[in-house]
N, C-alpha and C positions, 0 to 999 in steps of 0.2 A: 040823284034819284035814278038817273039813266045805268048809271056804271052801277048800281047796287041790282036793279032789273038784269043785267048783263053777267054780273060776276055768279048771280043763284041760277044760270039758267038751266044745270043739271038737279036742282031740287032736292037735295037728301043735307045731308046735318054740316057736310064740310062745307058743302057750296053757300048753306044760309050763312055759316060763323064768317067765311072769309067775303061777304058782300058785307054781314053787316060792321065788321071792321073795319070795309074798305069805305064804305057810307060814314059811317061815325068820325074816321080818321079826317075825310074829305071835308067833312060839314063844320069840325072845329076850323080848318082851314076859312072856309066860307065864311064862318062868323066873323074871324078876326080884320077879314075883306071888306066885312058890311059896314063892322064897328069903325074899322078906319075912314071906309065911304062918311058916314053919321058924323062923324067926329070934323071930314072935312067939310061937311054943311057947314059949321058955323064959321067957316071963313068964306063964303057968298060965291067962291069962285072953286077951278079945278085949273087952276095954276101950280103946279106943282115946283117953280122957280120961287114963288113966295113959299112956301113949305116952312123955311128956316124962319122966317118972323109968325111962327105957328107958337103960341104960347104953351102947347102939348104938343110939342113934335117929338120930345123923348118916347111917349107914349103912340103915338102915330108910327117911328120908327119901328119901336119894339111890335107892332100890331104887322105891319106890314113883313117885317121879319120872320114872327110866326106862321105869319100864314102861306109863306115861300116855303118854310121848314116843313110846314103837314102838304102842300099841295107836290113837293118836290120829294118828299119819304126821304127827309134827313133824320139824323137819330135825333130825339128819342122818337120823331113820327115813321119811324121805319116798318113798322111792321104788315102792313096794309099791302106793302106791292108783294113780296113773293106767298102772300095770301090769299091775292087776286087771281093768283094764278089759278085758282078752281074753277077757273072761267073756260069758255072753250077756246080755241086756236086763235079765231079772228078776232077776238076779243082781248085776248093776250096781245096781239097784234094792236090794238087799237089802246089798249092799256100802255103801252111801251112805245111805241114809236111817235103818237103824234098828238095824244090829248092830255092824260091828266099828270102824266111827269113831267109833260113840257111845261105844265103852266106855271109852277113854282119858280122854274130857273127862268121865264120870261118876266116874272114878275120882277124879280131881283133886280136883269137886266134894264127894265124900263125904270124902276127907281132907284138907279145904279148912282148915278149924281148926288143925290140926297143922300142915300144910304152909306154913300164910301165916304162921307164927310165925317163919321164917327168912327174913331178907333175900333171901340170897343167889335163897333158890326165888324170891322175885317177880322180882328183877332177872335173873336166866338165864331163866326164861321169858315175861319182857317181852321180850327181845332174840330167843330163840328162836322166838316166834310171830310177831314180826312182820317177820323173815327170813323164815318161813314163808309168811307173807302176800303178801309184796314177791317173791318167786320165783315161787309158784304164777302170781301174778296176771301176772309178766311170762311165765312160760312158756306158760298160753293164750292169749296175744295171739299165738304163733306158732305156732299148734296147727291143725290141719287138721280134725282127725278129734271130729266133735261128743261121741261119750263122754266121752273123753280131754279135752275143754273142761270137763265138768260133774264132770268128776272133779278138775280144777283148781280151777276154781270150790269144792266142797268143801273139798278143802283150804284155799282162803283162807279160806273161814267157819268152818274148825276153828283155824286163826289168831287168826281174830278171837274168837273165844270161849276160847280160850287167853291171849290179851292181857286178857279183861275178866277170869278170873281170878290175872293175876296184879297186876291193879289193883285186887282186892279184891271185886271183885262178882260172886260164886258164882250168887245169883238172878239176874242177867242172863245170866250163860252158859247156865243153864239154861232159860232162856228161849228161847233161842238157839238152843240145842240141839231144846228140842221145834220151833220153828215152824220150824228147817230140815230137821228131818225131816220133818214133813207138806207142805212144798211140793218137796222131792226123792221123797220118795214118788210126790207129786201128778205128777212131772216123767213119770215112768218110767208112768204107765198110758196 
């Protein structure tokens, strides 16, 4: 609700579409968070070592997957960030560097164990991020509008740190992740 406050804060007909895309996109995310939260009520604990004797862990997977895919703007939930950009500077700034892209690729990495124990999750999101990649990167080659570049640009380095965890290397996403945040930080003062 914050980042949809944040994205309309110029008021006129772009800034309401790309808030409330960026709200809609955000909130399917959110649900798939909660449903997963709900789902592990009925196992009495938040042991996530027990996960695998979860008699709906396919479905638990799959939940937790989507909701990395919308909270991180992989395809097809891509469209939300270089829409966000309608937002003003600092807020682009706060968009990119340290809150709502980070949470998708943190979420991956914290049920990194669980999630890499299925083929399927590494091969759908080896394909997924580097469509991801191969898009963003061809869509700022035709981009005008400098935000709207570095918000592509992000998306490719959330690509690319999508690709390294589904090749198994959780510490280098996360690596990734901090040092693209302090030079997108670093970008926006």
């Amino acid at each position: 609700l914050v980042s949809f406050c944040l994205v309309i804060y110029y008021q006129n007909n772009k800034s309401l579409s790309a808030g409330m895309l960026t709200v809609l996109m955000n909130r399917v995310g959110d649900c798939f968070i909660l449903a997963t939260i709900s789902m592990m009520l009925v196992l009495g604990h938040w042991n996530m070592l027990c996960l695998w004797e979860f008699y709906n862990f396919m479905i638990v997977n799959f939940f937790i997957m989507i909701a990395g895919m919308t909270k991180s703007a992989q395809i097809p939930f891509s469209s939300w960030l270089p829409a966000a950009m309608a937002a003003p500077t600092p807020v682009s700034a706060l968009v990119h560097s340290s809150t709502l892209v980070t949470a998708g690729v943190f979420l991956f990495i914290r049920f990194f164990n669980y999630l890499y124990n299925y083929i399927w999750f590494s091969n759908i999101m080896l394909y997924l991020s580097i469509m991801t990649t191969i898009m963003s990167g061809i869509c700022a080659l035709y981009e005008y509008d400098m935000k709207k570049i570095i918000a592509l640009s992000t998306l490719s380095q959330l690509g690319v740190m999508m690709m390294s965890l589904s090749l198994g290397m959780p510490m280098l996403a996360l690596f990734h992740l901090y040092t693209h945040a302090m030079f997108k930080a670093l970008l926006f003062i």
